[in-house]
C-alpha positions as CSV (number, residue, x, y, z in Angstrom):
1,X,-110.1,-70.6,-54.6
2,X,-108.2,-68.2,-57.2
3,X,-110.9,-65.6,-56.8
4,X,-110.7,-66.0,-53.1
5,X,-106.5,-65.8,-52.7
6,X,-106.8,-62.3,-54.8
7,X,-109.5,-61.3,-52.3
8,X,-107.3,-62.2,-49.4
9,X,-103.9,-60.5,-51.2
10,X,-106.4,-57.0,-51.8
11,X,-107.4,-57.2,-48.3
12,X,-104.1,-57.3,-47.4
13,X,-103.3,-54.7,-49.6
14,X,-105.8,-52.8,-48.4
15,X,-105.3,-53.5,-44.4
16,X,-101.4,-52.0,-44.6
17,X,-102.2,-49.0,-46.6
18,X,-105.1,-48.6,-43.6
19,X,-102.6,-49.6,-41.2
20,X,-99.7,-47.1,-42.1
21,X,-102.6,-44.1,-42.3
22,X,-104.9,-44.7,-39.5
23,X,-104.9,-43.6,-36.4
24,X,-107.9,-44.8,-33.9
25,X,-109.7,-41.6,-32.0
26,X,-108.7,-42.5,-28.8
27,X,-105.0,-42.2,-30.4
28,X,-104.5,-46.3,-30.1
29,X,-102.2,-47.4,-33.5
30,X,-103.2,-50.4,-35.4
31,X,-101.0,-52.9,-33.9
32,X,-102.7,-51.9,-30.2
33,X,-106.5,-51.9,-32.0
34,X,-105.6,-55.6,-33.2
35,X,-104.9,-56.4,-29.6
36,X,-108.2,-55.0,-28.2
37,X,-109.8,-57.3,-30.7
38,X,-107.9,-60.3,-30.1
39,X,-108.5,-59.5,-26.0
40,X,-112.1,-59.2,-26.7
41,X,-112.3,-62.6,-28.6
42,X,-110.7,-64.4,-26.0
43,X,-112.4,-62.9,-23.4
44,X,-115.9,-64.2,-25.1
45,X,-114.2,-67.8,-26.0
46,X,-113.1,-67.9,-22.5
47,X,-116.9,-68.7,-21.7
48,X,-117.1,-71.4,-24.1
49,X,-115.7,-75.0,-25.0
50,X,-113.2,-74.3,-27.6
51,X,-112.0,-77.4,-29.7
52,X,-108.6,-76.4,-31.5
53,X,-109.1,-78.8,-34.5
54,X,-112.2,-79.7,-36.6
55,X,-113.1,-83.3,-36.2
56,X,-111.3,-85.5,-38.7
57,X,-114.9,-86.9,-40.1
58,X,-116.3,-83.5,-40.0
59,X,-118.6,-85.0,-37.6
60,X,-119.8,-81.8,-35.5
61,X,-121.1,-81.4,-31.8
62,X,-124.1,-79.6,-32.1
63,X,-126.1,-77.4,-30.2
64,X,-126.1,-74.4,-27.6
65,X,-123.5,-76.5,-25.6
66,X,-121.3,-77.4,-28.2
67,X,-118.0,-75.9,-28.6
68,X,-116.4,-73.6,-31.2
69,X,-114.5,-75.2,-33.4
70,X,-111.3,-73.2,-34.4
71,X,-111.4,-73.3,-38.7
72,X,-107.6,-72.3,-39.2
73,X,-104.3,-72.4,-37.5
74,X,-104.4,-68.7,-37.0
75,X,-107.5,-68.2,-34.9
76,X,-109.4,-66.0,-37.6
77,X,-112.4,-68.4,-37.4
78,X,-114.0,-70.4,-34.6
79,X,-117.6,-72.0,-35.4
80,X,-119.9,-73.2,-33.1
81,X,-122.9,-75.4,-34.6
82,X,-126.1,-75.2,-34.0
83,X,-127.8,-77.1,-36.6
84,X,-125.9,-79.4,-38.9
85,X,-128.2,-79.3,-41.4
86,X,-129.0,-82.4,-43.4
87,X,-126.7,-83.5,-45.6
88,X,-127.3,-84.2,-49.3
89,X,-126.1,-83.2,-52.7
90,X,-128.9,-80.9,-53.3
91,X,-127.6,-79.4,-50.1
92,X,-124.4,-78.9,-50.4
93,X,-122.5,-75.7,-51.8
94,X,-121.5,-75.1,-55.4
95,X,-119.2,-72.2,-56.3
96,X,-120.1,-69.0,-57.4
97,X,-124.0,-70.4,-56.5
98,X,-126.1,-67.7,-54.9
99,X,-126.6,-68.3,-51.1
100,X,-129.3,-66.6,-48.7
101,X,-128.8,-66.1,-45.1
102,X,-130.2,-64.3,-41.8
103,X,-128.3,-63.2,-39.5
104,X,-127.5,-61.4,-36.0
105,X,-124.2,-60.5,-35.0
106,X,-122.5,-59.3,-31.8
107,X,-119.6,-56.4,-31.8
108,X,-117.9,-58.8,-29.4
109,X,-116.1,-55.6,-27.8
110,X,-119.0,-55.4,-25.7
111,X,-119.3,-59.1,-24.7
112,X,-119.1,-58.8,-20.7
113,X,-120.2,-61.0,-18.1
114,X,-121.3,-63.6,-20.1
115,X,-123.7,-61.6,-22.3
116,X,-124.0,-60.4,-25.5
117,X,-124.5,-57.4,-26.5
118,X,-127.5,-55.8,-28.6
119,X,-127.5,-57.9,-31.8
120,X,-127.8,-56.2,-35.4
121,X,-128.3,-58.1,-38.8
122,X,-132.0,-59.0,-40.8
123,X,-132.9,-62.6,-38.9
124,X,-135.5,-60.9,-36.9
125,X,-136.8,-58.3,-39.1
126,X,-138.0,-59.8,-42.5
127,X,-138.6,-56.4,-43.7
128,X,-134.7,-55.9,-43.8
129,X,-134.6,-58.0,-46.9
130,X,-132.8,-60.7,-47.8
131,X,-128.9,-61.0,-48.1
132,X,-127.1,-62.8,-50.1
133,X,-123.6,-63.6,-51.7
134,X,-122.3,-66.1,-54.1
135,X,-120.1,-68.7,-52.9
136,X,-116.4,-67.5,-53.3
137,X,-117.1,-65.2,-55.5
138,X,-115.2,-62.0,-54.3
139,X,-115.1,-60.3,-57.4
140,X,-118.4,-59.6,-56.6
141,X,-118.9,-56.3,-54.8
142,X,-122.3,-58.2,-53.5
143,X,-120.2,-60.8,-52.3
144,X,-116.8,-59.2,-51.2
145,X,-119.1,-56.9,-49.0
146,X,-119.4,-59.3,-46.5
147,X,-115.9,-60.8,-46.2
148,X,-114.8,-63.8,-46.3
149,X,-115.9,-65.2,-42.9
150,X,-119.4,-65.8,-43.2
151,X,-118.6,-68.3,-45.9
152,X,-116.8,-70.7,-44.0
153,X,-119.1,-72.5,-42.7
154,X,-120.0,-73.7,-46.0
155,X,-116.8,-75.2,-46.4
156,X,-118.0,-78.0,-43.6
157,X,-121.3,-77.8,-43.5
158,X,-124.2,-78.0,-45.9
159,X,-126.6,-75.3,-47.3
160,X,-129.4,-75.5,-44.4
161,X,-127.0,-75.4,-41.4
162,X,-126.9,-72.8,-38.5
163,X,-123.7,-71.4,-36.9
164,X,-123.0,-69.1,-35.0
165,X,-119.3,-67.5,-36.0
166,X,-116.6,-65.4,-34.2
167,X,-114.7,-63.8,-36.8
168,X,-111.8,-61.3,-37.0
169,X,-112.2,-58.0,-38.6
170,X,-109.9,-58.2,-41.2
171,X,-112.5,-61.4,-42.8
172,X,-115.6,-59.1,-41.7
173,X,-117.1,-56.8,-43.8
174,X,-115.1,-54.9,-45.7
175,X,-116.4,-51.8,-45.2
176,X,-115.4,-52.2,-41.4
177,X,-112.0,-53.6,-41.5
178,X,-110.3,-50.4,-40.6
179,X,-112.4,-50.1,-37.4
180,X,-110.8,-53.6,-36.4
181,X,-114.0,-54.9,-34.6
182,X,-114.4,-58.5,-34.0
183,X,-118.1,-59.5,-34.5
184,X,-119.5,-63.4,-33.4
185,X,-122.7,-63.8,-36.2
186,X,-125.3,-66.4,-35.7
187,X,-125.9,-67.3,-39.3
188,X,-128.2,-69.7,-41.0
189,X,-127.9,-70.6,-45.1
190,X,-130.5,-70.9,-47.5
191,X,-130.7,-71.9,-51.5
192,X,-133.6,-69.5,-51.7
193,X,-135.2,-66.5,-50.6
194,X,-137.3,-66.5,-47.3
């Protein structure tokens, strides 16, 4: 968790030096960009069951119907689960182990009318290659490249789970945290390559 404070206190290093220089194209400041994206997630949780606390057992509803679960008192995370994967030692995370996944996500500034947008990610395409990251290891550029977000399932759930994620831009990839876009990622974790 060391490694993964200093992450958070670069980030936020990093997100008031962007903050203090940036100005969108369309002329919108920083604080008015974080409100787009905070309309935009609300607008696509307003279509879904939200559940405002993980269950005390970590005992998940699961499926397409299930709700998101909100992962911290600020809203950065909500997790919806669509496979639980199977609990077991062998399954569950270590730190700094090296963790696959496929994945689609949604720029969820385009979520309207109950639809999601054009998807982008490798899950479809095996060509793409494989990503990866090791598990709260954000010292790593191969890690800290993806943000933090796409790890928290892993706190909760096994290795072989699917999820599909909303989470904020400043927890996204880092590369993209200035453009302050919210992305929801259906995600599912492997130990190996696919």
């Amino acid at each position: 968790m060391k490694s993964y404070s200093r992450f958070l206190s670069m980030l936020t290093l990093g997100l008031g030096i962007a903050a203090s220089m940036m100005s969108c194209d369309d002329g919108k400041s920083y604080a008015e960009l974080l409100t787009d994206e905070a309309h935009s997630i609300n607008r696509f949780l307003a279509d879904h069951r939200v559940e405002n606390e993980i269950p005390a057992d970590t005992v998940f509803e699961v499926g397409e119907d299930a709700p998101f679960y909100r992962l911290d008192a600020d809203g950065n995370f909500y997790m919806q689960v669509l496979d639980a994967g199977t609990k077991s030692e062998a399954n569950k995370v270590q730190p700094n182990e090296q963790i696959y996944f496929r994945t689609t996500r949604y720029n969820l500034h385009y979520y309207f009318d109950g639809t999601l947008p054009e998807g982008d990610g490798n899950a479809s395409d095996p060509s793409v290659g494989n990503y990866f990251f090791r598990f709260e290891n954000f010292e790593l550029q191969s890690s800290s490249q993806w943000g933090s977000g796409i790890q928290m399932p892993l706190y909760y759930l096994p290795v072989n789970c699917e999820v599909n994620i909303v989470v904020k831009s400043q927890y996204g990839m880092t590369n993209e945290v200035a453009n302050v876009i919210p992305f929801m990622y259906n995600i599912r974790y492997y130990k190996s390559p696919i």
